[in-house]
N, C-alpha and C positions, 0 to 999 in steps of 0.2 A: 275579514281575515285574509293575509297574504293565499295565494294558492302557489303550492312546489308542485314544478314539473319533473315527468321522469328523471329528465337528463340530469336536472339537481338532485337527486336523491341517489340518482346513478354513481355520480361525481361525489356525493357527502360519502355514500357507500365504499368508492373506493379509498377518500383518503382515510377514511376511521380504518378499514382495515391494512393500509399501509403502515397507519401510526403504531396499532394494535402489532406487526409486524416487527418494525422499527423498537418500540418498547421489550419487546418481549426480546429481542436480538442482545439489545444492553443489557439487558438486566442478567442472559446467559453469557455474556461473557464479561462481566462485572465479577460474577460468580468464578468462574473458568480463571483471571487475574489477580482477586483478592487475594491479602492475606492475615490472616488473622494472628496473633501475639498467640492464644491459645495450640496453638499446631507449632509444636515445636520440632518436628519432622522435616522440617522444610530448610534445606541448607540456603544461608541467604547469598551463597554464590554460586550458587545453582540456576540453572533455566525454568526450573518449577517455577519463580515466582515472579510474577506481573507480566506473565505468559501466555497468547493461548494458541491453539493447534489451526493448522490450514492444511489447503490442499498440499499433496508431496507436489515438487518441483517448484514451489512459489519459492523456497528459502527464509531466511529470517533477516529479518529490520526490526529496527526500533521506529516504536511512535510517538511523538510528544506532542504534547498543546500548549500553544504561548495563547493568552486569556489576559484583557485587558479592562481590570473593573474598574477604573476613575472612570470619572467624563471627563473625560478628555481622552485627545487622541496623545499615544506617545509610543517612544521605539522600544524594545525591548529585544531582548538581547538573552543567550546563553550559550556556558559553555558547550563548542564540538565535541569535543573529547569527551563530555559528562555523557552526551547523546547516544555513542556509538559504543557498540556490544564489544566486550575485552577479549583477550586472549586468558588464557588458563597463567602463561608468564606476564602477563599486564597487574593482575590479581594479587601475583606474589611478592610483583614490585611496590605494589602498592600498600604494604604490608599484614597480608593476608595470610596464616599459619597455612602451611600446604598441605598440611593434613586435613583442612577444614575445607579444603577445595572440590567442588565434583568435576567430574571428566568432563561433564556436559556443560561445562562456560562459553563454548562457545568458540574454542579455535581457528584461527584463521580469518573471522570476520573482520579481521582488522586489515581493512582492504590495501594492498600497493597502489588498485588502480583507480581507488576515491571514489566517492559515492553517489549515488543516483538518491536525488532529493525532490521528493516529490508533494504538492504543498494541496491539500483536500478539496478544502473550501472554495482557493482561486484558480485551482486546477491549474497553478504552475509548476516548469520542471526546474530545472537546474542541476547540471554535476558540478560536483564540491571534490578539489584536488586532493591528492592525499597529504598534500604540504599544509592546509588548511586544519588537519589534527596534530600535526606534529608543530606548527607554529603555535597551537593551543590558539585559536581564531575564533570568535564568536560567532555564532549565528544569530542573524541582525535582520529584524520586522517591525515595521512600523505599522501600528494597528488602532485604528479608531476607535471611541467609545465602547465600552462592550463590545467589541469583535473579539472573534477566537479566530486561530489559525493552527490546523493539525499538520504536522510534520512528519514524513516517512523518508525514512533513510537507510539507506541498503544499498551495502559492499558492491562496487561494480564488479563483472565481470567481463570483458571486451571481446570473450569466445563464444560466450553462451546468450540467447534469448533471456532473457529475463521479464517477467511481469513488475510495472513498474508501480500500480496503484491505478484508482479509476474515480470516479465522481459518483458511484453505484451505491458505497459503504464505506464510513467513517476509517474504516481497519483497513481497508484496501487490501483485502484478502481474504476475509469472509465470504463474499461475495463470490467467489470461483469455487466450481464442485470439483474438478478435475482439471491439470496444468500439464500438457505432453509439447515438450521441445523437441526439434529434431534437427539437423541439420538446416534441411530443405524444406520444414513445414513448423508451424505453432498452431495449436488447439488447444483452444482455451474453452470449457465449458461452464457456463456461469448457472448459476441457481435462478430457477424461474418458476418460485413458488407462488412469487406475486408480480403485478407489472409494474417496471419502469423501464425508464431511459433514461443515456446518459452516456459518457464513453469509457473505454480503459484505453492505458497507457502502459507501451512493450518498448524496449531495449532489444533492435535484431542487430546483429553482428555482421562486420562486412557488408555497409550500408549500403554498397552501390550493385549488391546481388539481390537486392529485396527493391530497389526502386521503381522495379517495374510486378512487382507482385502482385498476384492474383490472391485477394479478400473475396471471402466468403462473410455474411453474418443468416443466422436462420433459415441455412440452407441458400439463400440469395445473393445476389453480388454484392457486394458491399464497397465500402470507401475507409482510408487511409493518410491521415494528413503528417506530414514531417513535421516536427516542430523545433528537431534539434539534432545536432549530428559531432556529437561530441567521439575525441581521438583517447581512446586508453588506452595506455602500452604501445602505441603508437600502432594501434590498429582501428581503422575508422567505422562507425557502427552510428543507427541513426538511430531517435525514438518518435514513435508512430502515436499518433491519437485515433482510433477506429470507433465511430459512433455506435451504438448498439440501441436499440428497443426489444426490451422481452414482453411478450404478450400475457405469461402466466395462465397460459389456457390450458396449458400440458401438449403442445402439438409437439411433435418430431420435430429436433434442431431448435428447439426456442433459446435461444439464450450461447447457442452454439456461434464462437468467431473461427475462423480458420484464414490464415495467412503462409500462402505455399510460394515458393518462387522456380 
């Protein structure tokens, strides 16, 4: 008979309970998203539905998944415009009784200053111009056999910090307990119920005021890489990749980034 050592049963230990984690994550916001034909309470231009709740200050995106079941690899394609969250007057153009409308569609999302697209799986970024929704432009991925590829997309804003998604959680928002912007600082504090590692991805404004910033992560100094430094409004602002490992032990600062300048 094979014999398992600690360190193997340590290791099996921890990924059964990440999965155990991971499972039980989808299935509450499966839950949290669904909608059922039976619930007819539920206005379908409403934000109730295919929705679920985050920390305040993260704001709202859309997330989509292009999924490639042939074997074969091929590109696949969809509409921007289908992608991205309407206005309450998008709604009514589109011939939707206005009476049938709730308040909470979502105004304003429909960014001037294009969007920050941020891609799960290959942990790439990319801003996508606002001429790109209004040219009705596809969004264009070429994807191997069975590969998936998740998409998040959210409204830029060229003034404000913004959280851009991480490689932590499929949602790229779940993952954060609490999201405080400020001027001169970001605190981000991520859930560290179990371990991992991994990075997030932030949007700081007025890029050349943060390029010498002082990174914190778990109370320690940490690190900060550029990876892109995109002009909205014709104000220049960079996005930052900051590595993180949460320990999940419950210590003080576990899962805490902070980025001050």
């Amino acid at each position: 008979e094979k014999s398992i050592t600690t360190d193997e049963v340590n290791d099996n230990f921890e990924v059964d309970v990440s999965g155990r984690v991971l499972r039980e994550q989808a299935s509450k916001l499966q839950t949290e998203v669904g909608w059922s034909p039976r619930n007819n309470n539920i206005d379908p231009y409403s934000r109730e539905r295919s929705c679920f709740f985050v920390a305040p200050g993260l704001g709202s995106w859309t997330v989509a998944s292009l999924s490639n079941w042939m074997s074969h690899s091929t590109t696949m394609s969809v509409s921007f415009a289908a992608l991205v969250a309407h206005s309450i007057q998008d709604f009514a153009a589109m011939g939707a009784p206005k009476d049938s409308i709730s308040s909470n569609a979502g105004p304003g999302e429909k960014s001037e200053n294009g969007y920050h697209v941020f891609s799960f799986w290959s942990s790439e970024y990319v801003w996508i111009p606002h001429e790109t929704l209004v040219d009705n432009s596809p969004l264009v991925k070429k994807l191997e056999s069975h590969q998936t590829e998740i998409f998040h997309i959210k409204p830029a804003d060229p003034t404000s910090c913004q959280y851009i998604g991480s490689d932590l959680h499929f949602s790229c928002g779940f993952e954060v307990s609490s999201f405080v912007a400020g001027e001169k600082r970001v605190l981000i504090e991520l859930k560290n119920n179990y371990a991992k590692k991994g990075s997030v991805y932030l949007y700081l404004p007025v890029g050349k005021k943060f390029d010498n910033a002082t990174v914190e992560v778990n109370g320690a100094e940490g690190s900060m890489e550029i990876i892109a430094r995109p002009t909205l409004g014709g104000n220049e602002g960079v996005v930052v990749r900051v590595p993180v490992v949460i320990k999940g032990t419950g210590e003080e600062n576990d899962g805490v980034v902070s980025i001050s300048c």
